[in-house]
NUZAKE-315747 format. One record per atom (N, C-alpha, C): z, y, x. Coordinates in steps of 0.001 Angstrom, whole numbers, padded with zeros to 6 digits, always signed. Each point is the difference from the previous one (the first is absolute). Layout:
ZYX
...
This chain:
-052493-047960-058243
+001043-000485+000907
-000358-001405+000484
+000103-000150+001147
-000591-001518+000785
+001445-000850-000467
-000521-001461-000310
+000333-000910-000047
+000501-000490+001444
+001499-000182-000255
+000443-000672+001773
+000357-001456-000339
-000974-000847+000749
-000033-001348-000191
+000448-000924+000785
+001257-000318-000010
+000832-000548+001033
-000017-001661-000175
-000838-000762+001276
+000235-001237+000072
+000417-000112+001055
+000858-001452-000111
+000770-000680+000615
-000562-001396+000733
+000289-000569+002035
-000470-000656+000220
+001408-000446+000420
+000084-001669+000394
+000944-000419+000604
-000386-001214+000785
-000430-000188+001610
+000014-000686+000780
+001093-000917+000499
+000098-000839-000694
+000915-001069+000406
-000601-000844+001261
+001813+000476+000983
-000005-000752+001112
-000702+000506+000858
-000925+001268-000093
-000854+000751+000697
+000379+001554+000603
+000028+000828+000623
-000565+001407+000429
-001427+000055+000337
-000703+000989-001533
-001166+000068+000202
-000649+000591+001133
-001241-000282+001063
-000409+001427+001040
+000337+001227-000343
-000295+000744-001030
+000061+001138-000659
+001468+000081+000293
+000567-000394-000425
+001547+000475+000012
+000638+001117+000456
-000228-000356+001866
+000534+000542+000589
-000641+001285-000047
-001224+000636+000177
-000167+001130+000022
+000624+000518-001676
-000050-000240-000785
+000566+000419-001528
+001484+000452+000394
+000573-000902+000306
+001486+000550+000065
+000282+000804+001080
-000942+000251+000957
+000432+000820+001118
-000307+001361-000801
-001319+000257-000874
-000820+000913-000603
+001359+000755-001124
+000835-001403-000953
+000546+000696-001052
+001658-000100+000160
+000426-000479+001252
+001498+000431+000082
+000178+000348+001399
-000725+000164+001377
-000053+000777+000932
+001234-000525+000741
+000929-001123+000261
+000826-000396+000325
-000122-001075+000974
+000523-000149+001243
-000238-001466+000208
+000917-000725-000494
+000568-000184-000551
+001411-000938-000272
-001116-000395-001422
-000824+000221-000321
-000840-000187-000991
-001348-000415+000387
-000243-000512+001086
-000865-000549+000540
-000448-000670+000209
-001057-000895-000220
-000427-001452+000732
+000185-000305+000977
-000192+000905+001057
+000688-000195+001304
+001127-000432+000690
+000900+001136-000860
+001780-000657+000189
+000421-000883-000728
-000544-000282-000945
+000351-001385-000176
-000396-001529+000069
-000914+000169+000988
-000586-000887+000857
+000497-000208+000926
+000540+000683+000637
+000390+000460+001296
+001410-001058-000130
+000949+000618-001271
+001266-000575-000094
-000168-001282-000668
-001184-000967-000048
-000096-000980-001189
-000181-000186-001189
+000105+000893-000970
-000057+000195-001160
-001125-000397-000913
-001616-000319+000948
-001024-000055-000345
-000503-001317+000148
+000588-001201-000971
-000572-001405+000071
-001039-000774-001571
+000208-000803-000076
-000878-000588-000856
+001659+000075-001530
+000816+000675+000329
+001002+000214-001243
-000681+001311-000410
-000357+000861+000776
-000155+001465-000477
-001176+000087-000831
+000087+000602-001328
-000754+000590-000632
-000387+001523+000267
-000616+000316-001388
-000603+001491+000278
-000583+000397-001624
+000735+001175-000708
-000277+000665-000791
-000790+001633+000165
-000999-000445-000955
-001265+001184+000617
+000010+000708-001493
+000120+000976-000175
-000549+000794-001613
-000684+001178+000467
-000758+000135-000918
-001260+001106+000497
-000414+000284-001747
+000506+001676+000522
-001042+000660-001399
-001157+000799+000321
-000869-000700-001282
-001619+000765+000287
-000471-000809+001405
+000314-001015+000198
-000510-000278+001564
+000496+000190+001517
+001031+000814-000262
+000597+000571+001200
+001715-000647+000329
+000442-000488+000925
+001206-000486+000205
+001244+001005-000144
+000802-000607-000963
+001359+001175-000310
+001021-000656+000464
+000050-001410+000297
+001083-000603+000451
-000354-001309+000599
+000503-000398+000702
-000260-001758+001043
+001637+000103+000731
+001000-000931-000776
+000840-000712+000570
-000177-001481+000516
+000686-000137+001478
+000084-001160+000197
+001090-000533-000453
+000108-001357-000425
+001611-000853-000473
-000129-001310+000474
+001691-000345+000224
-000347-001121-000075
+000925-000940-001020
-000306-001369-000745
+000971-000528-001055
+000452-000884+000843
+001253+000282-000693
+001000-001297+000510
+001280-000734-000850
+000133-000863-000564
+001231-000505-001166
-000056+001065-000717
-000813+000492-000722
+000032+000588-001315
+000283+001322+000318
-000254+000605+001444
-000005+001228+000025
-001356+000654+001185
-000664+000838-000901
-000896+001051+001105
+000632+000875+000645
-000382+000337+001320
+001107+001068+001185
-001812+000743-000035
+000340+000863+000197
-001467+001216+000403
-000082+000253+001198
-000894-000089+000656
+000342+000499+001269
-000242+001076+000579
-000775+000954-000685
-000056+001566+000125
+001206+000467+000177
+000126+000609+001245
+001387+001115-000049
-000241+001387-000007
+000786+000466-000314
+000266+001436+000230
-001397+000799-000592
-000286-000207-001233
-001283+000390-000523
+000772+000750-001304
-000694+001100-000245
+000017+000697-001446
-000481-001040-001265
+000102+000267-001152
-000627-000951-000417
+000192+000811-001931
-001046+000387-000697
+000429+000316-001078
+000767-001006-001030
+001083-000166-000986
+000579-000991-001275
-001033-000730-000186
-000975+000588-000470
-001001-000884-001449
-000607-000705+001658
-000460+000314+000978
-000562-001132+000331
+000589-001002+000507
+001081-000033+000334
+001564-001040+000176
-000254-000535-001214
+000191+000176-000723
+000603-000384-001597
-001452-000869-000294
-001251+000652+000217
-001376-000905-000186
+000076-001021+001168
+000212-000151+001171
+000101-000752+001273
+001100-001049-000558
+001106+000153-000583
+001197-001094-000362
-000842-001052-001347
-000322+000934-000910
-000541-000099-001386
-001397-001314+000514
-000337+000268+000740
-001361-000969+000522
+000426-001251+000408
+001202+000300+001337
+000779-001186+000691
+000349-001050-000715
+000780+000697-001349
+000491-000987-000860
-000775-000606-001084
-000953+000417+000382
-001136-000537-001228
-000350-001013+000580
-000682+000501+001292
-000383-001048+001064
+000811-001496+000586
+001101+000095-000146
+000993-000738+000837
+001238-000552-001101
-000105-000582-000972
+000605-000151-000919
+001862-000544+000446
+000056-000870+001439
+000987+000207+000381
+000982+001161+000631
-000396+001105+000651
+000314+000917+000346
+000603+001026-000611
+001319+000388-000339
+001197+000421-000442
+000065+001283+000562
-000377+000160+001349
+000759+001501+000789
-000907+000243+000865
-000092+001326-000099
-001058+000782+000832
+000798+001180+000861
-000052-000028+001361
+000816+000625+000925
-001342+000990+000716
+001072+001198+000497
-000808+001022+000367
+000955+000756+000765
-000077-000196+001457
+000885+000823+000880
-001009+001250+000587
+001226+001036+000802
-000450+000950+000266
-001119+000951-001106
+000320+000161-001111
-001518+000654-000557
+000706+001103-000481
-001230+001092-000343
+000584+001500-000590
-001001-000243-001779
+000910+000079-000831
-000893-000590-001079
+000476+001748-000963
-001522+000135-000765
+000140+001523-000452
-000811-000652-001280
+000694+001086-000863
-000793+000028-001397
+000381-000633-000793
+001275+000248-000299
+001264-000603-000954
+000432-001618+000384
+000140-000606-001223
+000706-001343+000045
-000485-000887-000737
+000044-001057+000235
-000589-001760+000237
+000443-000074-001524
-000774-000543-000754
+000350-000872-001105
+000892-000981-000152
-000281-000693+001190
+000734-001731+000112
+000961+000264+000572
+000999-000451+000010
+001506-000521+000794
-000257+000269+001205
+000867+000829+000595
-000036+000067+001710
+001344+000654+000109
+000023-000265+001384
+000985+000692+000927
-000761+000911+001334
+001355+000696+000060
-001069+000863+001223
+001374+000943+000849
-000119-000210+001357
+001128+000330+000901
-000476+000753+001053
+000182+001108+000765
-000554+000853+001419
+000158-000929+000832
-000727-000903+000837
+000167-000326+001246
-000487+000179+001219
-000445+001084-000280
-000353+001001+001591
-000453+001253-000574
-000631+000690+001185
-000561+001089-000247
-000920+000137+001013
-001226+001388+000238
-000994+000257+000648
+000006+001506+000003
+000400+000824+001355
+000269+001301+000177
-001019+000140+000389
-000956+000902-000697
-001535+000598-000285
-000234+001691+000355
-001033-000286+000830
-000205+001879+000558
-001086-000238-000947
-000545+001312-000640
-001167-000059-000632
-000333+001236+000944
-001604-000588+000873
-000328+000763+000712
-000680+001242+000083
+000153+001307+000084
-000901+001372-000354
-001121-000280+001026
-000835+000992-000326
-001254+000253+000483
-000541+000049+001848
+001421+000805+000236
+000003+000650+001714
+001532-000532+000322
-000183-000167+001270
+001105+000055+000723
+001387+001302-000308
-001006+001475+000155
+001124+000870-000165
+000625+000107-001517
-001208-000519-001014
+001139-000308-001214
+000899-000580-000414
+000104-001296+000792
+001049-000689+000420
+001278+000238+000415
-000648+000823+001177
+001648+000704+000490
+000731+001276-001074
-001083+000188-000321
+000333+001180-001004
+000695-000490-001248
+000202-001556-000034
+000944-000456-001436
+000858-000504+000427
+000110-000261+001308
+001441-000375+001329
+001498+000950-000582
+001160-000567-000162
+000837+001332-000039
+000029+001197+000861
+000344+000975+000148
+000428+000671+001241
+000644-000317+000674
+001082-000958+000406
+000531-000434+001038
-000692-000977+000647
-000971-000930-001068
-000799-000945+000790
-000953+000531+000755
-000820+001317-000426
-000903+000821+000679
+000918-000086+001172
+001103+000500-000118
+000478+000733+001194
+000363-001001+001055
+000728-001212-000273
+000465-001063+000702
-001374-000685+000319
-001293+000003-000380
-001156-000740+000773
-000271+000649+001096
-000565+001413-000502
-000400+001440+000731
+001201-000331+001483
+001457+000189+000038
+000637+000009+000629
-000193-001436+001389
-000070-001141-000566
+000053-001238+000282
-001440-000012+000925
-000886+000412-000718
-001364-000243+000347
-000499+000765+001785
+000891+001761-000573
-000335+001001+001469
+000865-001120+001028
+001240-000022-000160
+000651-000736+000874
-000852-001455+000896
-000701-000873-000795
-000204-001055+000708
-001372+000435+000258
-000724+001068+000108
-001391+000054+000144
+000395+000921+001675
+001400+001149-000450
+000227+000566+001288
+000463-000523+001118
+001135-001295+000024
+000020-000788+001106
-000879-001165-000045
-000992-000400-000624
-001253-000914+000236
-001439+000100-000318
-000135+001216+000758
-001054+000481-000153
-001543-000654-000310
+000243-000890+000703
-000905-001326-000317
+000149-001281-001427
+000743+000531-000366
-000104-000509-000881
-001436-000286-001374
-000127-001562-000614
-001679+000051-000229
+001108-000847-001022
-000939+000630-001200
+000432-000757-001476
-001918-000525-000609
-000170-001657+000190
-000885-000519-000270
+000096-000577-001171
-001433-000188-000786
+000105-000787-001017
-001484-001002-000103
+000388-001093-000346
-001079-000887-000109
+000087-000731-000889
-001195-000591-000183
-000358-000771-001470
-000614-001394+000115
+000847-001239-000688
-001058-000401-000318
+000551-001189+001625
-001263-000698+000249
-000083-000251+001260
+000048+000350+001077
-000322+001322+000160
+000267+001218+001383
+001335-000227+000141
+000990-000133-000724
+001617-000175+000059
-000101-000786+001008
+000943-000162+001354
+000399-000858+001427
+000820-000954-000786
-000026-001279-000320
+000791-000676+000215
+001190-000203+000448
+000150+000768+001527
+000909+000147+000863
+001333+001251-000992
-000870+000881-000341
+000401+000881-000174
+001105-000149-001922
-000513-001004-000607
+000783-000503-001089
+000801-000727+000361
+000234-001040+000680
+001099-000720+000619
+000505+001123+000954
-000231+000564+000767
+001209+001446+000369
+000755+000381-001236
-000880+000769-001045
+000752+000440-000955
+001166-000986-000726
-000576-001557-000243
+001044-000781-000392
+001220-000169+000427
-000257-000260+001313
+001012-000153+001178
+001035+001250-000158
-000026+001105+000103
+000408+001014+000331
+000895-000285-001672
-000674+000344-000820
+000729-000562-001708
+001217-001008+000035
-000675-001404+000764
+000941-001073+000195
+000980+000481+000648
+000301+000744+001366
+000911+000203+000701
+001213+001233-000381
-000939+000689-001336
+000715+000985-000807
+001628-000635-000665
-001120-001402-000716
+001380-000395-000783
+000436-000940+000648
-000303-000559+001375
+001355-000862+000777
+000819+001214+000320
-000265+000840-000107
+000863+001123+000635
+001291+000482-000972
-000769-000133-001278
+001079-000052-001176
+000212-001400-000627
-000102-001130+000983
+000434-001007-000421
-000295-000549-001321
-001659+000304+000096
-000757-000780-000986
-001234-001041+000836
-000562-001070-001043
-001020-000189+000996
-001136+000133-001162
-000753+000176+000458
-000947+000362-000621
-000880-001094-000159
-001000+000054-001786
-000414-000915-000487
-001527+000098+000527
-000729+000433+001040
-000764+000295+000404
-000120-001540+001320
-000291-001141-000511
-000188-000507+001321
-001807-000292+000472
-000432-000795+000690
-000897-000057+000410
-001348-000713-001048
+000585-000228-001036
-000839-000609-001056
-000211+000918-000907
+000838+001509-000426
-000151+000809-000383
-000350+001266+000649
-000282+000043+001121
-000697+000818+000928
-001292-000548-000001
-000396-001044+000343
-001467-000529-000737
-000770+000764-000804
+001081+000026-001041
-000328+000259-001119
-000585+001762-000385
+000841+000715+000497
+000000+001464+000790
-001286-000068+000425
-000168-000763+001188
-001520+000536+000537
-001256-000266-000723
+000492-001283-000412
-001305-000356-001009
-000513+001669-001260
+000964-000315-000541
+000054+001433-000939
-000775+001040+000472
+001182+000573+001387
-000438+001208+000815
-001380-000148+000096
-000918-000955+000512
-001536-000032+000471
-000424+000203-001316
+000099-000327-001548
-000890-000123-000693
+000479+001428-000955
+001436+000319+000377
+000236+000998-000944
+000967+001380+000424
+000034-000456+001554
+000839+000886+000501
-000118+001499+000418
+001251+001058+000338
+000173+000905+000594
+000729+000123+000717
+000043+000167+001794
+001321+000017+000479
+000035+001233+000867
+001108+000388-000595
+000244+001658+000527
+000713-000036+001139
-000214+000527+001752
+000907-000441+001236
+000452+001283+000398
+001119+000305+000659
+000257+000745+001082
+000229-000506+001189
-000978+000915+001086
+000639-000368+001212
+000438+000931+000977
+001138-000272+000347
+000286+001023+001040
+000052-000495+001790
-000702+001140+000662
-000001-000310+001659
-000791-001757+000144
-000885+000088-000954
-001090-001115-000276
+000855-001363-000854
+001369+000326-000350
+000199-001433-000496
+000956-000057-001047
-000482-000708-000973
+000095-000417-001626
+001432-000126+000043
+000060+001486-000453
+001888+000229-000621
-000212+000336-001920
-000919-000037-000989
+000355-000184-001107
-001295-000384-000779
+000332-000913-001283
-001185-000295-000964
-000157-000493-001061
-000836+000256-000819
+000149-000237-001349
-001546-001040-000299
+000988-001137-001004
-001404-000696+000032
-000056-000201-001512
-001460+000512-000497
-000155-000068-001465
-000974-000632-000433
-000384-000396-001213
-000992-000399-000906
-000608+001118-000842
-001347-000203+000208
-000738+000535-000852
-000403-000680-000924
-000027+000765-002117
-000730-001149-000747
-000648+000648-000837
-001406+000866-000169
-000358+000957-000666
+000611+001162+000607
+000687+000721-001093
+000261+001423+000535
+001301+000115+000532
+000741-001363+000138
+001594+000035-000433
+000131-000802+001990
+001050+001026+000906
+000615-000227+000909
+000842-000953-000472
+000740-001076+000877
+001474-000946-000054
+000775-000150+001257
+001086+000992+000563
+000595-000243+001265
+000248-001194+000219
+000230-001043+000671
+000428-001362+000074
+000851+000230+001067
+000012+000394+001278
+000595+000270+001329
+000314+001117+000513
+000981+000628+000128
+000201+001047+000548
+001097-000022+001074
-000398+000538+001252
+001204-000455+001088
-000188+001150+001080
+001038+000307+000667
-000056+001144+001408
+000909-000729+001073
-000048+000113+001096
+000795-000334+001330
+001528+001212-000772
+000748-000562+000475
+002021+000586-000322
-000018+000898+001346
-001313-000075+000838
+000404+000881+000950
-000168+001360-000328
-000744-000042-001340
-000433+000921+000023
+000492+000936-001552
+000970-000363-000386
+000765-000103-001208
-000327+001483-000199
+000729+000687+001039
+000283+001495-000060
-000931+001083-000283
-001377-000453+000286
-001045+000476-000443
-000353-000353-001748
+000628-000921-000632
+000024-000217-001382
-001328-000591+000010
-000579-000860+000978
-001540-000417+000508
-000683-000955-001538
+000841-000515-000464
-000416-000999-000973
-000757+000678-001319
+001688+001036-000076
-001024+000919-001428
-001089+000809+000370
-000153+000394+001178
-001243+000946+000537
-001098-000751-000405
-000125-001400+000575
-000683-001056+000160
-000621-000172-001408
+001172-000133-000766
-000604-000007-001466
-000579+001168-000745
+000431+001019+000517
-000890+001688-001066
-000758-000756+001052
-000646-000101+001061
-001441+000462+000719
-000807-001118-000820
+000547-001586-000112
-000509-000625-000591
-000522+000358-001446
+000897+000883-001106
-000691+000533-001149
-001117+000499-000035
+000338+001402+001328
-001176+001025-000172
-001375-001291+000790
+000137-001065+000399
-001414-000497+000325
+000200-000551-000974
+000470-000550-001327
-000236-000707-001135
-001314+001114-000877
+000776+000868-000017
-000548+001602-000719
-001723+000229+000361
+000155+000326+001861
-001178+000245+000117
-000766-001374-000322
+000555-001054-000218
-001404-000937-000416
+000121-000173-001470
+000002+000828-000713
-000174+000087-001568
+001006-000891-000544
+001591-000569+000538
+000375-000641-000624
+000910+000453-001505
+000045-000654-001336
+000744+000484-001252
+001173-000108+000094
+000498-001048+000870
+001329-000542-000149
+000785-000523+001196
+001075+000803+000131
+000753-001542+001532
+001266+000137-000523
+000095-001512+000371
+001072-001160-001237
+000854-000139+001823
+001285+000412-000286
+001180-000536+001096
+000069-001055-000212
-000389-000359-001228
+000935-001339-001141
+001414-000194+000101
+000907-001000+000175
+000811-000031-000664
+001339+000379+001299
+001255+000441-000495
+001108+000283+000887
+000079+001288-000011
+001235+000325-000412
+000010+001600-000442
+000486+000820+001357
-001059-000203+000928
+000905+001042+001147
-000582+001316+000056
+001108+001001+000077
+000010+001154-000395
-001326+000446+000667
-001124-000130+001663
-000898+000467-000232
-000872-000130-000492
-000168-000789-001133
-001135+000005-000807
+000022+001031-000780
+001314+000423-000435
+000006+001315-001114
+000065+000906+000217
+000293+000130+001730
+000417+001160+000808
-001849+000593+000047
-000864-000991-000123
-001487+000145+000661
-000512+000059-001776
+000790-000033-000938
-000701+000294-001351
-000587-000840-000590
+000712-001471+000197
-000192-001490-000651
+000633+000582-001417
-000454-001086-001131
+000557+000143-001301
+000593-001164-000309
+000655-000569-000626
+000157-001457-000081
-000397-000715-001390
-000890-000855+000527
-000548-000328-001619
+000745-001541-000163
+000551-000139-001186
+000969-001008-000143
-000882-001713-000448
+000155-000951+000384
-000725-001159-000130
+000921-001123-000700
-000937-000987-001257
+001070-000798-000309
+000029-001359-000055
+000293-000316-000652
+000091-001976-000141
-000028+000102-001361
-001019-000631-000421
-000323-000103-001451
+000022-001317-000598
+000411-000742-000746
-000055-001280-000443
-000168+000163-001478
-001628-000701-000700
-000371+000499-001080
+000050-001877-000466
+000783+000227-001264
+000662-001577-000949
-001228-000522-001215
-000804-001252+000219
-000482-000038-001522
+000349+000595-000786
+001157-000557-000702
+000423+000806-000605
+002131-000040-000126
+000232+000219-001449
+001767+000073+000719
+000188-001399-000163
-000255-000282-000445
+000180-001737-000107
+000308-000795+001461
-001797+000791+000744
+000276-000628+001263
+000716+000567+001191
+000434+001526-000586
+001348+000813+000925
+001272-001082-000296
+000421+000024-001053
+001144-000839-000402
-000009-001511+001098
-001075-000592-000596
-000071-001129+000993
+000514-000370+001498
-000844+001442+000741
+000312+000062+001710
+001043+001416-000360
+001040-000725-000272
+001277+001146+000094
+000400+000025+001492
-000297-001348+000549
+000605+000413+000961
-000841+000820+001135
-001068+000161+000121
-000870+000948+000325
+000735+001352-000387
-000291+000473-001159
+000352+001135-000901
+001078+000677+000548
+000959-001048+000100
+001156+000109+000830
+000050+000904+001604
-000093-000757+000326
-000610+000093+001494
-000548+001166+000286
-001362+000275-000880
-000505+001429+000225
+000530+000754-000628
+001022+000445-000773
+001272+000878-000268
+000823-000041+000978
+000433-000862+000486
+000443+000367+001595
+000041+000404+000993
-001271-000747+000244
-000855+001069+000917
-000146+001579+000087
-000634-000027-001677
-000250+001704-000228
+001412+000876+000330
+000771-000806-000416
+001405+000725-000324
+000250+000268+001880
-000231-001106+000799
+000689+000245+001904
-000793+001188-000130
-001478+000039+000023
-000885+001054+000258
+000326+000961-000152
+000034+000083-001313
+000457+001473-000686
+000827+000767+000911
+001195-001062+000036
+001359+000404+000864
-000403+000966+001455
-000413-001333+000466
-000603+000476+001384
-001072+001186+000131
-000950+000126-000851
-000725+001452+000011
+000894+000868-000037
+000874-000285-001015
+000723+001297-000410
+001271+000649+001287
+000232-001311+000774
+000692+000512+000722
-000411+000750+001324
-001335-000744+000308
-000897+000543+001135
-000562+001960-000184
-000218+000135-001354
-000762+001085-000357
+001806+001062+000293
+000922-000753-000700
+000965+000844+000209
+000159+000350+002110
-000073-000760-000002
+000383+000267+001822
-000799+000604+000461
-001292+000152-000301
-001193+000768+000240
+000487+001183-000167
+000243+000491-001529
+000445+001468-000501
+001019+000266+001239
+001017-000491+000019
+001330+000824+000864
+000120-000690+001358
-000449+000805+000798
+000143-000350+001252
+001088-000313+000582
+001151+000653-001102
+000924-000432+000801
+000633-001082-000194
+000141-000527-000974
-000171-001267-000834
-000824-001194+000888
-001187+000289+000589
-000322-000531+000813
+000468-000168+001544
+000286+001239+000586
+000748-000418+001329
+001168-000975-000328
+000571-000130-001372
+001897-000726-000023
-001223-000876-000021
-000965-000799-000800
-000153-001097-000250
-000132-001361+001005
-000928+001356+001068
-000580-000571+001331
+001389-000548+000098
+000763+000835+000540
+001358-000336+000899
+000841-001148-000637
-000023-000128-001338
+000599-000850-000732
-000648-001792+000460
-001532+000313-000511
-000656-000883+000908
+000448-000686+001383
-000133+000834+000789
+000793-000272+001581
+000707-000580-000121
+001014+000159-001028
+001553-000508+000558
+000040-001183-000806
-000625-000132-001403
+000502-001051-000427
-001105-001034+000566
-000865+000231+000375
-001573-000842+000417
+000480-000687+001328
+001448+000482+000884
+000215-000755+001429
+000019-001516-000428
+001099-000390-000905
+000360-001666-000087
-000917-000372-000546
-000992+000135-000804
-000948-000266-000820
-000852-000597+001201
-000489+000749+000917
-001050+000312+001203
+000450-001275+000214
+001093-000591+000698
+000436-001465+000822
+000285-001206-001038
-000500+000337-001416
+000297-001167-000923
-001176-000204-000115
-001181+000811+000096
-001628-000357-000433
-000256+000350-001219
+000652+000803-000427
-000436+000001-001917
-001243+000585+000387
-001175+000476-000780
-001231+000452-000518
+000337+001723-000556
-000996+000645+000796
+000233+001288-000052
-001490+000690-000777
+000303+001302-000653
-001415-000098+000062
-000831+000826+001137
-001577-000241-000099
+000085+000327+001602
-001021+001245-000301
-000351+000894+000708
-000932+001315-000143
-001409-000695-000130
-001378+000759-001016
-001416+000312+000244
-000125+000279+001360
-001315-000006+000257
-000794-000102+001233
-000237+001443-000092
-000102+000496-001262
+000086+001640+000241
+000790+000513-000094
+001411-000323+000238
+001423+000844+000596
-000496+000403+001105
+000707+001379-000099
-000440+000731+001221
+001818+000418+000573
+000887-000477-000567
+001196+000594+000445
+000455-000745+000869
């Protein structure tokens, strides 16, 4: 039986070159990327970098950064087995003799439970297609009404637009023009429902940058001009919708979700494992055979000594967990009963008028609402 020989490196104040291809290689995410978090700042002379490798080979590289006695991770939305959390904390605090609390948002952590003191709360989720082989196997795990409502949707807008051309490009071939359409069209979605959208021109930047080095953008056009589109990330084998938007002229054709199966089946034919809606539970992600994989906020304590200490932390993230909880639980319920959902909408409406002319803070839809 081979000996698995696990050492540990830690670059202080650094992201090694290597890095970035490692973590693209072992968590397939961009929210786990060197990239995006460059992009958003995250990557200065504070950030470190934890590397462990058994037998020679990389099993883990978090970036962190310390601050008043606490490390934040900046990997999101990554799987991550116990023991190597538990070895990753176990190092920190060896390393960093001031450092009390080790934080870990968005992660899916498997393979029982942490030795040391922690807390741990759902604060999002990631609705996951795991992709089959072919296109028609795909449809073939569709419900029957979704078969039937695409099938239906699809003859219709192909029979009055005959011309209709569903393109996909990669990469740099993506128009420029043609991602700021898609934004635009998104933005004007939720002034329409009296949101504005967190998409401004510094985060559209950001979009294209991505798109050229990692993108897919799936278009429709009809009678030559860009009525729907989906703009994604590629990272390894794993799709990430980021944008999804259609012209309201064209509602009736159900153009958005079309937009999105056509976008799968080109995920499919290019060998992709995975396409991540990510987060916002709108019903077509599940309607199209999303799963929802639940994500959390982890806060791992020296030990109880130093839980006791930052009670008021402790605090806080019992609070938190506890709104969450609430709020999943009430969202998943409105999901189940539709009808439950039409009162809610309407309830919404009516009590949301005075609210609307006082300015309170609403919350506002993903970029991949399609409703």
């Amino acid at each position: 039986m081979q000996c698995q020989e696990v050492t540990i490196s830690l670059y202080e104040g650094a992201v090694p070159g290597f890095a970035s291809v490692e973590m693209d290689r072992l968590y397939q995410n961009p929210f786990s990327s060197l990239l995006h978090h460059a992009q958003h700042g995250s990557i200065d002379a504070m950030t470190s970098t934890y590397v462990a490798r058994m037998n020679g080979r990389v099993t883990t590289a978090l970036m962190f950064r310390r601050e008043k006695g606490v490390v934040r991770v900046l990997n999101e939305q990554l799987q991550i087995d116990a023991g190597e959390m538990e070895r990753f904390a176990r190092h920190v605090y060896a390393a960093y003799p001031d450092v009390n609390i080790i934080e870990f948002h968005a992660v899916a952590v498997h393979g029982g439970r942490l030795s040391l003191p922690y807390q741990r709360f759902h604060c999002t989720e990631d609705i996951v297609l795991e992709l089959p082989s072919d296109a028609g196997a795909y449809r073939a795990r569709l419900g029957k009404s979704t078969r039937s409502y695409i099938s239906r949707y699809m003859n219709k807008l192909r029979r009055e637009f005959p011309d209709m051309v569903h393109e996909v490009r990669e990469g740099g071939q993506a128009a420029e023009a043609d991602l700021r359409a898609i934004i635009a069209m998104n933005a004007a979605r939720m002034e329409g429902k009296q949101h504005e959208s967190y998409i401004d021109e510094a985060e559209t930047g950001r979009i294209i940058e991505m798109v050229r080095r990692h993108g897919l953008v799936s278009t429709v056009r009809l009678r030559g001009r860009l009525c729907a589109g989906a703009i994604n990330v590629r990272v390894g084998g794993n799709y990430f919708l980021k944008v999804i938007a259609h012209d309201p002229a064209y509602d009736e054709y159900r153009l958005g979700t079309l937009c999105c199966f056509l976008t799968i089946c080109a995920c499919i034919e290019r060998g992709g494992r995975e396409y991540h809606f990510l987060w916002g539970r709108y019903e077509y992600k599940y309607r199209l055979a999303g799963v929802q994989r639940d994500l959390d906020h982890i806060a791992v304590y020296r030990s109880r000594r130093q839980a006791l200490r930052n009670g008021r932390l402790v605090l806080r993230n019992a609070l938190t967990g506890c709104s969450l909880e609430a709020r999943s639980w009430l969202t998943t319920m409105l999901r189940e009963h539709a009808s439950l959902v039409s009162a809610w909408r309407r309830t919404k409406h009516v009590l949301g008028k005075p609210r609307q002319a006082g300015g309170a803070c609403r919350v506002r839809p993903q970029p991949n609402d399609l409703r």
